[in-house]
N, C-alpha and C positions, 0 to 999 in steps of 0.2 A: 819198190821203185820201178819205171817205167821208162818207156823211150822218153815218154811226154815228159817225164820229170826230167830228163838230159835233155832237150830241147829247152824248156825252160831257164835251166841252169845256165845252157849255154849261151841264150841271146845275150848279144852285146857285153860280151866276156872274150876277148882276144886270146886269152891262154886258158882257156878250157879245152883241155887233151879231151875229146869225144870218142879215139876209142879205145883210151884207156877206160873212159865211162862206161863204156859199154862193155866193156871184156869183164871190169867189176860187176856191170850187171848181170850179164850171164853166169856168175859164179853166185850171186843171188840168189837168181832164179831155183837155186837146189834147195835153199834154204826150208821153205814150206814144208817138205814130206822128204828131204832126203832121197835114194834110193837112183836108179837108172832115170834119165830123161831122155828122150827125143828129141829129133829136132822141130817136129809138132806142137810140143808142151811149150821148150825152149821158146818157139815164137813166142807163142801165146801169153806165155808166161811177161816175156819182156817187152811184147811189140817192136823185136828188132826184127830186119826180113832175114826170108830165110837164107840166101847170097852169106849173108854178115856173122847170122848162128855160125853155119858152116866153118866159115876162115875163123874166126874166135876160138870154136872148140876143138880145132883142130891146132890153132895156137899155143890152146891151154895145156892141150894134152902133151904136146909136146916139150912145153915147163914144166908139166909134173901136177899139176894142179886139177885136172881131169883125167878120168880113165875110160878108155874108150873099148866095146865089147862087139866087135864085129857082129859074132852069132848074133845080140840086142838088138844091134844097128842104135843101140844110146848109151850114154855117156853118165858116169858118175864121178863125184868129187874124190879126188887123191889123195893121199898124204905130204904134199907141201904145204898143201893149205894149214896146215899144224905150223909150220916154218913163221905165217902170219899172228896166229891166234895166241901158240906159246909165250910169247916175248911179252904179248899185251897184258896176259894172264897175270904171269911171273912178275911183274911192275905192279900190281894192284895191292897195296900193303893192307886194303880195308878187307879184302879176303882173310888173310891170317887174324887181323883181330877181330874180324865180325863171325869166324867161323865159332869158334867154343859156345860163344853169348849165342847164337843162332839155335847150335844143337840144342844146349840147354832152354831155349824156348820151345822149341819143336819137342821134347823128351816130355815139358811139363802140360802141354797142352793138348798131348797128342796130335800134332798134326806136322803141317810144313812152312818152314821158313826158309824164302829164299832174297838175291840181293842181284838187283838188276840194273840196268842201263839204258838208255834209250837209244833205240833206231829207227831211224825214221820216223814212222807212225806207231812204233812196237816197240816195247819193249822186251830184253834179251837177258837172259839168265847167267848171270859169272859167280854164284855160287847158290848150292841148293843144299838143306838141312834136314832129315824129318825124323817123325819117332822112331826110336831101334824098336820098338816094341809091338809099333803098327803095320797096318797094310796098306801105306799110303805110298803112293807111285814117287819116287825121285824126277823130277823136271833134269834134265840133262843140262850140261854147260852146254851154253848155245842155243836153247831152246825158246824159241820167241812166243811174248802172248797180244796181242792187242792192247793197246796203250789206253785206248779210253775206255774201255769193258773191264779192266783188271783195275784191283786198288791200288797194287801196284803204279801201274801207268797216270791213275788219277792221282797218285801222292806226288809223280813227279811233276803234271801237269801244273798240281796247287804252287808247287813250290820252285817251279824254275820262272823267267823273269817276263815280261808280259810282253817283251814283241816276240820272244821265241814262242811263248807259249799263243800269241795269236796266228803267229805262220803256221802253228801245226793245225790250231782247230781251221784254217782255212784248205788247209790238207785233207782233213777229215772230212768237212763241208765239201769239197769236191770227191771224194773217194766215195760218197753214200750222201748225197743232197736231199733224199726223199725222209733221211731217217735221221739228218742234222736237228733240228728243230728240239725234237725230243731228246736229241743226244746231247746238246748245247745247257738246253736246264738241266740236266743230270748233272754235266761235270760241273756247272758252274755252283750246284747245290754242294756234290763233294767239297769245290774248293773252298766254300765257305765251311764246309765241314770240318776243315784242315784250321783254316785260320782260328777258328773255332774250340775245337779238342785237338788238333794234332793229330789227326790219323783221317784216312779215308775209308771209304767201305761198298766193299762189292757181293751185294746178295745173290749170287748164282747167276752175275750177267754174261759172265765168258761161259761160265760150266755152270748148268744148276746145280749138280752134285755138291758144288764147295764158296763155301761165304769166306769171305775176308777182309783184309782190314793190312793198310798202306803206309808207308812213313818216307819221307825221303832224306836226307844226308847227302851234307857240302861233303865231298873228300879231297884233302888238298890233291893240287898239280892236276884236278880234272876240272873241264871247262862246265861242266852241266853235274845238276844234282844225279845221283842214284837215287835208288831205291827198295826197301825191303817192304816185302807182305807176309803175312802170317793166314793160311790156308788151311780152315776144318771144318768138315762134313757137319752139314746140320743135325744132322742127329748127332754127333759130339757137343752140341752147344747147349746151355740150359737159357732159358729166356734171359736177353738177355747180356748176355757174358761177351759176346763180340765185341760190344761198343764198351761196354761198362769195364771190364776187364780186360781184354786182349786187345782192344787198340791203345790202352796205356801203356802194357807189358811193352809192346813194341815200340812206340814213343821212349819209355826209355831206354830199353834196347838200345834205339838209334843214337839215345844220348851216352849212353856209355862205350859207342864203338867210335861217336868223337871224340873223346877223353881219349881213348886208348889212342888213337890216331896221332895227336897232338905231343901225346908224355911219349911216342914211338921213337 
């Protein structure tokens, strides 16, 4: 998100708090890479000026939500921000029964399954799975990947409702116009992909190293679908086995962590 996307938001909206928008934004802005920022990145990052960084992160720090490092001269996220994140966590009941079914796909096929959400134009990881047995990197809770490059992102695109899913591609369409066109037939191929077998599929568009394959899942009490992917190195795959095999596995994955959901 951006100034331009609070400008937006805000016309002809009499009760849009602009800067509470914007203080959320700046707490954003960290999201990308984590670690200390400036108030240089911060601009950039947000397109709020520099006046507004200033008063925000000095606001923030002073809730507890930023921490500010003189020697740095920048600022990194604090521990309240847990005070946020906790609560939403801890309410998520598709965690606890999507976790066992998850390992146990992740254990049999070597790789990683994880179970995400969408934001914005991204989606965000609220639970991650992989082999005990491998050398396969854990994605952190929290950790965001591109909504239309991951199967991930394209399973929830297939399967959430057509004016949401037309605000985002018009999202997208503005974020990268030159690389729409081609980006547009890809996910539109996915979603019939979806409609199709059930499952999406991403040949090394986010990361070449790792192919995968998407499902998404209603959960009650949320307004939008989730989503799990199932992530392994091509050279773990035999011809093959991604479509044929593991976007089934997953598919009913996804149908057994409704059941569980439901009889909960």
């Amino acid at each position: 998100m951006h100034q331009d996307d609070i400008d937006r938001l805000h016309a002809g909206d009499a009760y849009f708090a602009t800067t509470l928008a914007k203080g959320l934004l700046l707490l954003r802005a960290f999201a990308p890479s984590g670690g200390w920022l400036g108030n240089k990145t911060l601009v950039e990052r947000t397109g709020l000026t520099k006046p507004t960084v200033t008063r925000l992160a000095k606001t923030l720090t002073q809730l507890g939500y930023l921490r500010h490092s003189p020697e740095r001269g920048k600022y990194c996220l604090d521990v309240a921000v847990l005070e946020l994140v906790n609560p939403f966590l801890s309410q998520l009941a598709v965690r606890r029964v999507a976790r066992p079914l998850m390992q146990g796909l992740a254990d049999e096929v070597h790789g990683a399954v994880s179970l995400g959400a969408a934001s914005g134009i991204d989606m965000i990881f609220i639970e991650s799975c992989i082999d005990m047995r491998g050398e396969n990197a854990r994605p952190d809770v929290g950790t965001t990947r591109p909504m239309a490059s991951t199967a991930m992102g394209r399973a929830f695109l297939a399967a959430v409702g057509d004016a949401r899913r037309l605000r985002l591609y018009e999202q997208l369409r503005h974020v990268a116009p030159d690389q729409w066109p081609a980006l547009s037939r890809t996910l539109e191929a996915e979603r019939a992909r979806y409609l199709r077998d059930g499952f999406t599929v991403s040949l090394g568009d986010n990361d070449r190293t790792l192919h995968a394959v998407g499902v998404a899942i209603e959960v009650p009490g949320q307004e939008l679908p989730m989503a799990f992917n199932c992530v392994i190195a091509p050279s773990r795959l035999a011809a093959g086995e991604l479509t044929g095999e593991i976007g089934p596995r997953l598919a009913a994955l996804a149908r057994a962590v409704t059941a569980g959901l439901v009889a909960d």
